[in-house]
VOPAGU-2260 file (C-alpha; in pm, 1 decimal, decimal comma):
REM VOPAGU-2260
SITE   aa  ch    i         X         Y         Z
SITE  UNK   A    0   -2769,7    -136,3     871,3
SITE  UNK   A    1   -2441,3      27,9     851,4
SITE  UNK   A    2   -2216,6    -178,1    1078,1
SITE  UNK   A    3   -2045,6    -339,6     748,3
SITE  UNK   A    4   -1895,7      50,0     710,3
SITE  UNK   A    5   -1577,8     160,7     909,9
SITE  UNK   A    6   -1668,8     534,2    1113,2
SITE  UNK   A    7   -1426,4     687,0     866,8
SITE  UNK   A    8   -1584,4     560,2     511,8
SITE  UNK   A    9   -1929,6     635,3     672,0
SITE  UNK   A   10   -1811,9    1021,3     746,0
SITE  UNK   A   11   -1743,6    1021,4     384,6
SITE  UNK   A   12   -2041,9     844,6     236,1
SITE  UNK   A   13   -2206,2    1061,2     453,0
SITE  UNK   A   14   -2112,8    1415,4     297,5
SITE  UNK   A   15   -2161,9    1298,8     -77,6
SITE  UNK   A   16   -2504,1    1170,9      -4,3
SITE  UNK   A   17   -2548,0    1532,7     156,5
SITE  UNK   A   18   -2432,3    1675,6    -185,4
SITE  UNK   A   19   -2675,2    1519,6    -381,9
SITE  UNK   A   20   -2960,3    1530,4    -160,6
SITE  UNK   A   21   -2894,4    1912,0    -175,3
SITE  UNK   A   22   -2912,5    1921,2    -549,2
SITE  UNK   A   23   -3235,4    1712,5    -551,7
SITE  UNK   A   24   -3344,1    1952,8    -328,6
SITE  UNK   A   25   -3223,8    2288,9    -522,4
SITE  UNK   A   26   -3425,9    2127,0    -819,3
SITE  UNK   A   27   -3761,7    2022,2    -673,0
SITE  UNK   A   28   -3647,3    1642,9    -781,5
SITE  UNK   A   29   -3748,8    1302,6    -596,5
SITE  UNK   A   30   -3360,9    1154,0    -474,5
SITE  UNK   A   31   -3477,6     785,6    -437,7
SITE  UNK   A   32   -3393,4     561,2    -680,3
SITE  UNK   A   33   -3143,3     775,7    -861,4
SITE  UNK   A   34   -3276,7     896,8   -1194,1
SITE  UNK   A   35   -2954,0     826,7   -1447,7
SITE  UNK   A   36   -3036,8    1171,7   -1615,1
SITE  UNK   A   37   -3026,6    1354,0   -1293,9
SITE  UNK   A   38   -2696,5    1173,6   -1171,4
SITE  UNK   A   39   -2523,8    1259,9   -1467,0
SITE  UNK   A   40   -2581,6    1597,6   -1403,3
SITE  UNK   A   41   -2476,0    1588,6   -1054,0
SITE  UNK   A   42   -2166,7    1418,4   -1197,9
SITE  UNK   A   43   -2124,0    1742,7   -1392,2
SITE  UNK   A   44   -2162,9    1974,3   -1183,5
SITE  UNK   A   45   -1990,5    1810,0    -844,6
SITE  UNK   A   46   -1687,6    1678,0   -1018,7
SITE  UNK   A   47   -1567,9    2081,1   -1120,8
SITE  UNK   A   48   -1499,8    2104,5    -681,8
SITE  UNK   A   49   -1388,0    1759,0    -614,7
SITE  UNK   A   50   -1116,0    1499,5    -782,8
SITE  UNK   A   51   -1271,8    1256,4   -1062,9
SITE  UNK   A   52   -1093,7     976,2    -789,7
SITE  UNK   A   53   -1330,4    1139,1    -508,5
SITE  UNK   A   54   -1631,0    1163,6    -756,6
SITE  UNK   A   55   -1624,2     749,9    -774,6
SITE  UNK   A   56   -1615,0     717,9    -441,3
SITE  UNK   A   57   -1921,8     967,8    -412,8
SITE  UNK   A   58   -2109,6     729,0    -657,9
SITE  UNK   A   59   -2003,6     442,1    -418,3
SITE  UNK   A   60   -2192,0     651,0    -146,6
SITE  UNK   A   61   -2488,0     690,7    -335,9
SITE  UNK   A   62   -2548,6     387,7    -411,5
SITE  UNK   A   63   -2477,7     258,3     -41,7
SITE  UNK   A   64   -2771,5     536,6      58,6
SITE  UNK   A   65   -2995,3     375,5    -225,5
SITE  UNK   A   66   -2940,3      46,8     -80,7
SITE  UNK   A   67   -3013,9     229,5     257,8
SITE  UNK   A   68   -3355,2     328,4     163,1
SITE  UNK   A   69   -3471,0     -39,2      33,3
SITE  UNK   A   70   -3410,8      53,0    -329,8
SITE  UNK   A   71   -3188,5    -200,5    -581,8
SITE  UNK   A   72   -2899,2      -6,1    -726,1
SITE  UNK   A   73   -2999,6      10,8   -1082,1
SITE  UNK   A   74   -2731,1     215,3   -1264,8
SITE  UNK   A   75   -2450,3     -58,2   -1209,7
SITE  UNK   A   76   -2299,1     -48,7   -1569,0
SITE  UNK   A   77   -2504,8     263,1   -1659,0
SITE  UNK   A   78   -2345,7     396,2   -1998,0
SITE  UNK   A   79   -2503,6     732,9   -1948,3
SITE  UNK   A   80   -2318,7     746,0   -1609,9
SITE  UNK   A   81   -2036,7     580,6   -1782,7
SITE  UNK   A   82   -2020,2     873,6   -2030,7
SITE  UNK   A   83   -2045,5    1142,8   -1744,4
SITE  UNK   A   84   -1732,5     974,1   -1598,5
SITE  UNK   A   85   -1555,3     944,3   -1903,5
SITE  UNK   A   86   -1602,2    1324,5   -1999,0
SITE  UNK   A   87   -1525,3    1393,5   -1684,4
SITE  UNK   A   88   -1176,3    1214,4   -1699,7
SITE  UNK   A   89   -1137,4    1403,1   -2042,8
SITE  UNK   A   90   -1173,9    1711,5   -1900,4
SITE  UNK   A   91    -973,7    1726,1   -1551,7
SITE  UNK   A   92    -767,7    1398,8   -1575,7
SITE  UNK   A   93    -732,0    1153,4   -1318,2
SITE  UNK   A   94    -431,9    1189,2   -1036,8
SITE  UNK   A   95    -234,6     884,8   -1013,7
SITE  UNK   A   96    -163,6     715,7    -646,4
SITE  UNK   A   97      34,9     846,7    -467,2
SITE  UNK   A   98     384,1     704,1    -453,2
SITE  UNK   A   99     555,9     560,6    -139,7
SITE  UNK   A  100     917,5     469,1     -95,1
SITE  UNK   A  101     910,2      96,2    -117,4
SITE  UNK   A  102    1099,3     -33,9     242,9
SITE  UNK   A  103    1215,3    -329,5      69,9
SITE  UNK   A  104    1434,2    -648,4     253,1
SITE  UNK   A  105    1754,5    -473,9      32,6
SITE  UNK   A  106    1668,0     -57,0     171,1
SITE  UNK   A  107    1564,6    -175,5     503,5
SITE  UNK   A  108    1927,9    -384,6     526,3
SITE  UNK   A  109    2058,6     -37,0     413,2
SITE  UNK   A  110    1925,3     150,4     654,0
SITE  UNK   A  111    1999,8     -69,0     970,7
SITE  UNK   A  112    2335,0     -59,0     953,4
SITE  UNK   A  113    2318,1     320,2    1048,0
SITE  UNK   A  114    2131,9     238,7    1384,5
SITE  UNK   A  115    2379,3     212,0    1712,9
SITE  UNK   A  116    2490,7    -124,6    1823,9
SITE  UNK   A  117    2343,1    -306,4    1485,2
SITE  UNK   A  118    2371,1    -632,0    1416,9
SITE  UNK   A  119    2373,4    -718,5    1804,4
SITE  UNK   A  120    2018,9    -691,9    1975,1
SITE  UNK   A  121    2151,6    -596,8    2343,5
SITE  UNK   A  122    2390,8    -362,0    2212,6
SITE  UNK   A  123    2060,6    -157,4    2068,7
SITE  UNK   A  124    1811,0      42,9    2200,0
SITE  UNK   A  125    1478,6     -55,1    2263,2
SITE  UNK   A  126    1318,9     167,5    1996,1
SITE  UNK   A  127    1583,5      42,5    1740,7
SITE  UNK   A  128    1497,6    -327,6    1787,1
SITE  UNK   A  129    1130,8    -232,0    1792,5
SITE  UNK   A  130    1213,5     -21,3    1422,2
SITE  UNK   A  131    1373,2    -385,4    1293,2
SITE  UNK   A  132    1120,9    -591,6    1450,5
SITE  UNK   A  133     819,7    -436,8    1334,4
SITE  UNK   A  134    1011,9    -346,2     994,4
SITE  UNK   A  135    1062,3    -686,4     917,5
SITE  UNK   A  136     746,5    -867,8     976,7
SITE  UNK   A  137     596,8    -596,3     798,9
SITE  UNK   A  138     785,2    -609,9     481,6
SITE  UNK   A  139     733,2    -961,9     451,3
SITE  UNK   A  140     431,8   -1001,5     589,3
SITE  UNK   A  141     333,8    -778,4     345,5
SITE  UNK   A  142     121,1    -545,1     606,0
SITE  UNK   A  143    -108,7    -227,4     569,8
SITE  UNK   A  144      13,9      52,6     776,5
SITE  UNK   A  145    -275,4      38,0    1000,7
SITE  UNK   A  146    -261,9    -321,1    1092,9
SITE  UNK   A  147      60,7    -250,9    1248,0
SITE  UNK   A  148      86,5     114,1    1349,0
SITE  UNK   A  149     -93,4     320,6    1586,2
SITE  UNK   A  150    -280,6     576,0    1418,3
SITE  UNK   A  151    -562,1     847,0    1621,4
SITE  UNK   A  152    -843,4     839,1    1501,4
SITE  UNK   A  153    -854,9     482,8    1315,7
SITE  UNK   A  154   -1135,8     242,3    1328,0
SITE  UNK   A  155    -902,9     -54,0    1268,4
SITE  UNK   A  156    -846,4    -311,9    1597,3
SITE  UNK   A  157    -512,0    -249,7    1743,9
SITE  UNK   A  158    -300,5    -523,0    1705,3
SITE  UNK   A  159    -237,5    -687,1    2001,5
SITE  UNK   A  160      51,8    -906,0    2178,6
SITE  UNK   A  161    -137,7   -1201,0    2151,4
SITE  UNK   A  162    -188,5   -1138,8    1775,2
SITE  UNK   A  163     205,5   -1170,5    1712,2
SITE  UNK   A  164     371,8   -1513,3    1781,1
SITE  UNK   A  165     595,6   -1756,4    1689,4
SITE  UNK   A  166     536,3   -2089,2    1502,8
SITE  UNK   A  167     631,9   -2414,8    1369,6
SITE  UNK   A  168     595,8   -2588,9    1060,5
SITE  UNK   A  169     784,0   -2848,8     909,8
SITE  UNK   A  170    1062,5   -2770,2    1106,4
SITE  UNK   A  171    1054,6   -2402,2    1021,5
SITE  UNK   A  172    1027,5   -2112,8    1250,1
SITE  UNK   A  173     742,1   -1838,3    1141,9
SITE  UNK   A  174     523,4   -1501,8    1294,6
SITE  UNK   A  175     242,3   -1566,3    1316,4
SITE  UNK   A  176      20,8   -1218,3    1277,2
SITE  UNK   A  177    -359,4   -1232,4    1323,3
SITE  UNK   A  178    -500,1    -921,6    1192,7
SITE  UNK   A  179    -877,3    -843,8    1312,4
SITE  UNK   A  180   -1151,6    -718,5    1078,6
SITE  UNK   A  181    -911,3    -758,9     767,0
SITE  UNK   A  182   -1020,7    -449,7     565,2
SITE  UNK   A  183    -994,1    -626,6     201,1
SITE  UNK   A  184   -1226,7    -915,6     383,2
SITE  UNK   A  185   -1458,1    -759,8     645,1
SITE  UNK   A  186   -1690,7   -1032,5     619,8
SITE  UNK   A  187   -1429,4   -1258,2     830,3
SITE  UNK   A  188   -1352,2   -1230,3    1236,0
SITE  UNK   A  189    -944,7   -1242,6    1183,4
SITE  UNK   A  190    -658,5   -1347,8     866,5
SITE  UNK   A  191    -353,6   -1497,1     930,3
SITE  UNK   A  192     -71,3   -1352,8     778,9
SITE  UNK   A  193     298,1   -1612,2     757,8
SITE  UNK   A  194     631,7   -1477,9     796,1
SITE  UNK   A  195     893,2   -1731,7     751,0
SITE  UNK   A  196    1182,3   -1755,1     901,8
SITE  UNK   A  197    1462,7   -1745,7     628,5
SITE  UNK   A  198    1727,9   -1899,2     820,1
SITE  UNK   A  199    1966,5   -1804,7    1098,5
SITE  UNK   A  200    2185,1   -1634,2     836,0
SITE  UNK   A  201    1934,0   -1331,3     742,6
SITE  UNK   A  202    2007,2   -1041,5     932,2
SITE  UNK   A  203    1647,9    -913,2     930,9
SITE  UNK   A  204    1486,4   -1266,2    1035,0
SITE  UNK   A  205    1159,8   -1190,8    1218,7
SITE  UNK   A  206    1130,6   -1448,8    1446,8
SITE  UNK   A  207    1485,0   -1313,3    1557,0
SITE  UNK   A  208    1373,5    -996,7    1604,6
SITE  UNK   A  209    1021,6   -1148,0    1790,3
SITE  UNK   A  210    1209,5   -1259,0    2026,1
SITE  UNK   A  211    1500,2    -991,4    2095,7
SITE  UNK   A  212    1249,0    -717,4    2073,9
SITE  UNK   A  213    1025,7    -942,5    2390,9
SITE  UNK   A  214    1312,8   -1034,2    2526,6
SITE  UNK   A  215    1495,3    -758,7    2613,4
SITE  UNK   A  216    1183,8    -498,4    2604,3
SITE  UNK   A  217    1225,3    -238,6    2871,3
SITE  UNK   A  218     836,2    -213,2    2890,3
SITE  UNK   A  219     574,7    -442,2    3033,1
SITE  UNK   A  220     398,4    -636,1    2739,5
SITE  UNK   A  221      93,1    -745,1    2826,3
SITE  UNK   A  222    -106,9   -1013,9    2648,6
SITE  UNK   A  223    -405,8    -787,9    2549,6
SITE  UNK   A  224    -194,6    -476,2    2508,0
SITE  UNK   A  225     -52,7    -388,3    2190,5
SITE  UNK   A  226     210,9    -545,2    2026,6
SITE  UNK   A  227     453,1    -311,7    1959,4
SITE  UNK   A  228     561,5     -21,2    2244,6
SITE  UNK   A  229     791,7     233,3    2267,6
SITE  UNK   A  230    1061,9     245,6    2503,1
SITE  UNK   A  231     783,8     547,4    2660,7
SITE  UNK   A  232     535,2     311,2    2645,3
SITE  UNK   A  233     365,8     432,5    2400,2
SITE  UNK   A  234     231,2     196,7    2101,1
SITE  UNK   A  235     423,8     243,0    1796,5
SITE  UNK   A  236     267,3     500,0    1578,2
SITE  UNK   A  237     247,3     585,5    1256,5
SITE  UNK   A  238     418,1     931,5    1295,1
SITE  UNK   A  239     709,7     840,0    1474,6
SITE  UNK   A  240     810,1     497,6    1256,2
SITE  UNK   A  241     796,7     764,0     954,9
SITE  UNK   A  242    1037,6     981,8    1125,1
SITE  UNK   A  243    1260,0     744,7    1243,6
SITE  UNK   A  244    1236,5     580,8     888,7
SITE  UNK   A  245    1319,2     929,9     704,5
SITE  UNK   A  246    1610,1     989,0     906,5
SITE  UNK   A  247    1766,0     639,5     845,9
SITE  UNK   A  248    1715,8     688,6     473,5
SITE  UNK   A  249    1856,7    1016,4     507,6
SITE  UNK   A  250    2190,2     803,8     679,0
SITE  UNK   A  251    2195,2     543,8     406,8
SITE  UNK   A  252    2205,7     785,7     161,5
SITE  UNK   A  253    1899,4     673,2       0,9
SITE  UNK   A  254    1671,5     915,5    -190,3
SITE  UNK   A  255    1380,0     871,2    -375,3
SITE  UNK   A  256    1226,9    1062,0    -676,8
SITE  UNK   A  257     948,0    1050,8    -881,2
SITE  UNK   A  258     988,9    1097,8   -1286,5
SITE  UNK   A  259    1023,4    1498,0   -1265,7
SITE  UNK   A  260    1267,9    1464,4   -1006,5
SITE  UNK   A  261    1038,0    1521,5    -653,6
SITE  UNK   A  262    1117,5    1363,4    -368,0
SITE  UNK   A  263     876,0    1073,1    -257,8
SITE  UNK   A  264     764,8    1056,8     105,7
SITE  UNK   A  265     758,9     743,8     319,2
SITE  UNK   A  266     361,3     635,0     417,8
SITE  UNK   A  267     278,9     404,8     619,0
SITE  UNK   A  268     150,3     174,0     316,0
SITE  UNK   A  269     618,0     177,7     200,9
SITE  UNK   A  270     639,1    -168,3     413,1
SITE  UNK   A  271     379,0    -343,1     227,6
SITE  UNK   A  272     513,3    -175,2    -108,7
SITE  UNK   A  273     872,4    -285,5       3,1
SITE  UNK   A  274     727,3    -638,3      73,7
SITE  UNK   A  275     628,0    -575,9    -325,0
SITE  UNK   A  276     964,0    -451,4    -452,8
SITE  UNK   A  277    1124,8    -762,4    -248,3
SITE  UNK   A  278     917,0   -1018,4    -414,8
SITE  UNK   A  279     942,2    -854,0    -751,9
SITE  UNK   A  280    1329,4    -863,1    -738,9
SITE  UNK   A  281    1299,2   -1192,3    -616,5
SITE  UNK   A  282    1181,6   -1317,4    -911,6
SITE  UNK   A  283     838,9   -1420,6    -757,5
SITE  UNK   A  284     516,9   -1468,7    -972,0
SITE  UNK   A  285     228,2   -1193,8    -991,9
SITE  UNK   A  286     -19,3   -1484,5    -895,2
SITE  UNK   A  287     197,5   -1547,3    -540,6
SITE  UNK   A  288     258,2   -1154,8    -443,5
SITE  UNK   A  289    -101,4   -1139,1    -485,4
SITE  UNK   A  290    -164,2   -1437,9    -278,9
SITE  UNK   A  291      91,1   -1312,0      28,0
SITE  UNK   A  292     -41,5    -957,8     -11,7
SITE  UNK   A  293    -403,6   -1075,3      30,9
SITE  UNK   A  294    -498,1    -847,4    -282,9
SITE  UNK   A  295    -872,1    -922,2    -449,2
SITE  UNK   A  296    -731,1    -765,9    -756,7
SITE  UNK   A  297    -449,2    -667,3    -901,0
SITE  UNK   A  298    -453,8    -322,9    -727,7
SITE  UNK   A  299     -97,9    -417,7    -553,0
SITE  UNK   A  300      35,6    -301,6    -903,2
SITE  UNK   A  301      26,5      38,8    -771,2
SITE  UNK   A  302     253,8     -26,0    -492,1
SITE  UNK   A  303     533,1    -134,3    -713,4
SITE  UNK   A  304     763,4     151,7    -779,7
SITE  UNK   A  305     982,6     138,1   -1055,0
SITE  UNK   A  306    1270,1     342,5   -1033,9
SITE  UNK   A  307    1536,4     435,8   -1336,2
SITE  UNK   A  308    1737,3     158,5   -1236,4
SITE  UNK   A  309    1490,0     -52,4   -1308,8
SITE  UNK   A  310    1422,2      58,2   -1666,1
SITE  UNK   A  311    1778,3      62,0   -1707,8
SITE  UNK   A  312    1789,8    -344,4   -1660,8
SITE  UNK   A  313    1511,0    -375,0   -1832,7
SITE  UNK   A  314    1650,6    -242,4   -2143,1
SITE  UNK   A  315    1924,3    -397,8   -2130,7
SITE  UNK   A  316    1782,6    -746,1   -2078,8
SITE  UNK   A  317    1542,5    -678,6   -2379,8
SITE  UNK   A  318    1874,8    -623,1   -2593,3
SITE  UNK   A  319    2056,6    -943,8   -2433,1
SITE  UNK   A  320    1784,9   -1132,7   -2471,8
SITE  UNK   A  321    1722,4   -1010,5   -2879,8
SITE  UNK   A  322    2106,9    -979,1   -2955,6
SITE  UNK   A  323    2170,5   -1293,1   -3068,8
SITE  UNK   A  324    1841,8   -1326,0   -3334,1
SITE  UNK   A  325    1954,1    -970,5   -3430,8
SITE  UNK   A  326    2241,1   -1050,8   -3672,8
SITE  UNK   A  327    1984,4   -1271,6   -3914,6
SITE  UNK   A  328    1724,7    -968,9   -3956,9
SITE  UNK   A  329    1898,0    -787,3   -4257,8
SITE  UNK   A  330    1688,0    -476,9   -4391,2
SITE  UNK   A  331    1925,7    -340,3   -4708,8
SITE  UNK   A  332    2259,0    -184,1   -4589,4
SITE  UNK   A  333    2232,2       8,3   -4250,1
SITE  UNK   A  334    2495,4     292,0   -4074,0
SITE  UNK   A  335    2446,0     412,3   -3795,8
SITE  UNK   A  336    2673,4     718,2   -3836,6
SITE  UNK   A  337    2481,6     762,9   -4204,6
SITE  UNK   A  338    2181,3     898,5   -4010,6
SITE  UNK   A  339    2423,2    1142,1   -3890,0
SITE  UNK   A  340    2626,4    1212,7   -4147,7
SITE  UNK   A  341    2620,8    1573,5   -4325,1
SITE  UNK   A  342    2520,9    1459,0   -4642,7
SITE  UNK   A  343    2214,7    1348,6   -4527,7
């Protein structure tokens, strides 16, 4: 049974699995169960043409085609398989994830006052209240790219009209976004996902936006049709809300770079990191972002991007925070200019 597997993952599972079978098959060698010698091996020899990232997911295949064949995966916490890993790290490194530019509450504020007729809804174009709409319940709704965006050739549901709406609790507004088949939680129907409404006063409130984006939309919505269309009619995409996104940046002014100076590129994954960078420079806990994100693990650490600026405070708040202990540490007579001086 393979249903628990999205078309795309299978694809994938599919070609390692092919690998190995072909070096069984080179080698005169019985595939099922997995010998740990004979892995390691194919660990060897497979990880010189592919990344040592893609070589764990091709381990994650093989053991999904054990299971396949009605054998128990046996080399969970192998340590000769651990050691083929580990060499193989030592030898060609492991890439890092791939950076995103984090659309946080502060950037996206940034970037809407470049679009025409901003802050007032029906002085706007259709695509530009769709941009803030969808922006915002993103960012703090903390959403993947593909459980908002349109993108060929996903497996994911798209999300529909009826999966976006507008709540009450306590006397607070909300959006309400159902997402279908989470991917972090496949073994569930639908997750819920809050955005609260932050008061009248925020300029990127969502259920604002909700409701000027429905509103005023110059396309039919239709219950069962997606959420979020285009003033073509199309459903919002993941190419064309990075391009629109670029360009804004591009107006505000805003440019992002890695440590050597690159330029990072907005994915479709810089919402939830901005939801991320929001919540961090909010102040809130590590327990609650991974809570709202709807992380298993602490993987959402690799959507927070810190940026120069952000070292910069950091420094100084380690000094501010020391400065005042510092004057009763005395270590023998100390001058700074002595370490510089010629005599030395």
């Amino acid at each position: 049974m393979k249903s628990h597997l999205s078309p795309s993952t299978q694809r994938g599972y599919n070609s390692a699995t092919k690998s190995y079978l072909s070096f069984c098959a080179v080698r005169d060698l019985q595939p099922w169960p997995c010998d740990p010698i004979w892995v390691c091996a194919w660990i060897t020899q497979t990880v010189m043409h592919i990344s040592v990232r893609s070589m764990k997911v091709y381990l994650a295949a093989l053991r999904s085609a054990q299971l396949d064949q009605g054998y128990a995966w046996s080399l969970a916490g192998n340590p000769q398989v651990a050691r083929a890993m580990r060499a193989a790290k030592r030898m060609y490194g492991v890439s890092g994830q791939a950076l995103k530019v984090p659309i946080s509450l502060a950037t996206l504020a940034k970037m809407c006052r470049h679009l025409p007729g901003w802050p007032v809804p029906d002085r706007m174009s259709h695509d530009d209240r769709l941009f803030v709409c969808a922006s915002s319940i993103a960012v703090l709704g903390f959403l993947r790219g593909g459980e908002f965006l349109f993108s060929p050739g996903s497996s994911r549901p798209l999300l529909r009209h009826v999966d976006v709406a507008i709540a009450e609790c306590r006397g607070s507004s909300y959006v309400s976004v159902k997402i279908q088949r989470p991917k972090a939680r496949w073994w569930i129907t639908d997750s819920e996902v809050l955005c609260f409404d932050p008061g009248p006063a925020c300029p990127l409130n969502p259920t604002t936006w909700l409701r000027c984006y429905r509103n005023f939309s110059v396309v039919p919505l239709h219950p069962n049709g997606a959420a979020f269309r285009l003033a073509s009619g199309a459903v919002l995409s993941k190419p064309w809300m990075l391009s629109r996104c670029t360009v804004l940046l591009s107006k505000a002014g805003i440019a992002v770079v890695d440590s050597v100076g690159h330029p990072v590129p907005v994915r479709a994954s810089s919402w939830r990191a901005g939801g991320v960078q929001s919540a961090k420079e909010a102040g809130v806990s590590d327990a609650l972002i991974q809570a709202m994100g709807r992380w298993a693990s602490v993987a959402w650490f690799n959507y927070h991007f810190s940026t120069q600026q952000d070292i910069q405070r950091a420094a100084h708040s380690m000094w501010a925070a020391n400065a005042g202990s510092s004057s009763s540490l005395v270590v023998g007579s100390f001058s700074p200019s002595a370490i510089f001086s010629d005599s030395v």
